[in-house]
Structures are given as structure tokens and as C-alpha cells.
N, C-alpha and C positions, 0 to 999 in steps of 0.2 A: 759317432760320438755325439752326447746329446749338448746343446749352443753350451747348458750352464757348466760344462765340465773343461771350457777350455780356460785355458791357466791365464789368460789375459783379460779377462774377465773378474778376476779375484777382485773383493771390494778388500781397499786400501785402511789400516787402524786409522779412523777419524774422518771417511769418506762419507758418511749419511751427515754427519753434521757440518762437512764441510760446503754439501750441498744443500743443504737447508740453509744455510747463510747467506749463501748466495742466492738463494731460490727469495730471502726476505728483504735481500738487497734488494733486488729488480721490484718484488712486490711493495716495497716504500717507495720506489720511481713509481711505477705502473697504476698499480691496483689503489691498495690499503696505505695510505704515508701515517705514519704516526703510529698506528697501531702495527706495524709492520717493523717501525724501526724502536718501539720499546720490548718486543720479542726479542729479535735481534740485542739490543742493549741486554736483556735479562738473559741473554742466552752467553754473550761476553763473557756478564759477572759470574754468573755459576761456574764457567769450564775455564774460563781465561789460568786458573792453577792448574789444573786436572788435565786439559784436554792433550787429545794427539797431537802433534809438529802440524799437521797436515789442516787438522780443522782448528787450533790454536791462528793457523796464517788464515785462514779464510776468514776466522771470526775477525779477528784484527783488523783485515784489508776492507772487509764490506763496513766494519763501524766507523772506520776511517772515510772510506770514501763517502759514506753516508751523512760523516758530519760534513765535510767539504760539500756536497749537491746542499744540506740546509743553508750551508753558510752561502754559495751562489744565489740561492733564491733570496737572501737577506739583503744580499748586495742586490740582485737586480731589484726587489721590492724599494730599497733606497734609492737607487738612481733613476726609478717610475717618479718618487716624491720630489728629487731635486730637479730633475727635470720639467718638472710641469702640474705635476699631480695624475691622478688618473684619470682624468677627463682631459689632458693634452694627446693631441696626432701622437707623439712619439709613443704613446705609451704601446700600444700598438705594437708597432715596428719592434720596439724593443722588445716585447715579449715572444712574437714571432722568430725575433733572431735569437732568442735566448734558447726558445723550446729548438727550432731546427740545429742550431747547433750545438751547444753546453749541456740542453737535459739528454739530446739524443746521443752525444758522448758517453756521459756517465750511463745512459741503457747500452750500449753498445759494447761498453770495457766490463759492465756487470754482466753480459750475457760472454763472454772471453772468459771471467774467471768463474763462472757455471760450468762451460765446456771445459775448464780447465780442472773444477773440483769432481766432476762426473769421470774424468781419466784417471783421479786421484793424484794428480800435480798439484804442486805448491804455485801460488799466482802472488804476483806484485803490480797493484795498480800505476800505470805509470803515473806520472809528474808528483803524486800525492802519495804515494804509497810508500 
């Protein structure tokens, strides 16, 4: 039996776009930000009527989370300024503890809802989702 003909393999209605979404989540952390998360944005607006259950949730969840990691970065960029400005020790520290913990969360729950859109499951980011 040749790999592509087993039945668990099937791509799920709304599985390539539900991986792409996700594939643009991680690459607005990682790679590309900006350019990465107006794809995604213009990817929303067009299918957000039309699309499958399946890539309708993935669009949703990665826009969603995606606006929460801008909005972190807002807040930590503001608590750099109230604390000291950028030329204080903390600033440092604080961004150290932001990237090891906070941005490395949100890469971490975006590479969960990749594996998750690549089986053709439905994903919910947790605390924000």
C-alpha cells in the first residue's frame, strides 16, 4: 500500500489554510513581524465569511493571539520607559525575562496549534483564546 493512500492521511476541508495561519503566526514571532501578521490580517478578512470550521478557528486563534504577543510587547516597551528608560540596568533584565519566558510561550502554544492544524484539529490558545 503506497504511504498516500492510507485513510489517516486525508487532508481535512480547511487544512492548508489552517496551516498557513499558523505557519504566519510563528513567522510574526520568529521571522518576518509585521509583514507576516498583515498576511495573516488580509487572510482573516477575505475567508473569516467563506472559510471551513477548521481554518475559520485557526484564522481566529493565531489573529487573536497575535494581537495579544503586539500588545505584550507594548506593555513591556512601556514598563522599559517607566522604569528607567533604555539606558537603565533593568532594562536588560526585563527584556531577557520577557523574551525567555512570554515571547518563548506564545512560540511554543504557536508551534501546538501547527501540530495541531497539520492533524486537521481544531486548536484554542489557552488563557487568550
Amino acid at each position: 500500500m503506497r504511504p498516500s493512500a492510507n485513510k489517516d492521511d486525508a487532508v481535512v476541508d480547511g487544512q492548508t489554510l489552517a496551516v498557513l495561519a499558523e505557519g504566519l503566526y510563528l513567522a510574526n514571532l520568529l521571522i518576518l513581524p509585521g509583514l507576516s501578521f498583515i498576511i495573516l490580517l488580509f487572510l482573516y478578512l477575505k475567508y473569516r465569511v467563506e472559510a471551513p470550521p477548521l481554518a475559520l478557528n485557526h484564522l481566529a486563534q493565531t489573529l487573536r493571539a497575535s494581537l495579544w504577543a503586539g500588545a505584550m510587547i507594548l506593555l513591556v516597551n512601556l514598563g522599559i520607559l517607566l522604569g528607567g528608560g533604555y539606558d537603565s540596568a533593568w532594562t536588560w533584565v526585563t527584556l531577557i525575562i520577557y523574551f525567555t519566558s512570554i515571547h518563548a510561550t506564545f512560540v511554543l502554544l504557536g508551534m501546538l496549534g501547527l501540530s495541531h492544524a497539520m492533524a486537521g484539529k481544531p486548536y484554542r490558545f489557552p488563557f487568550f483564546g
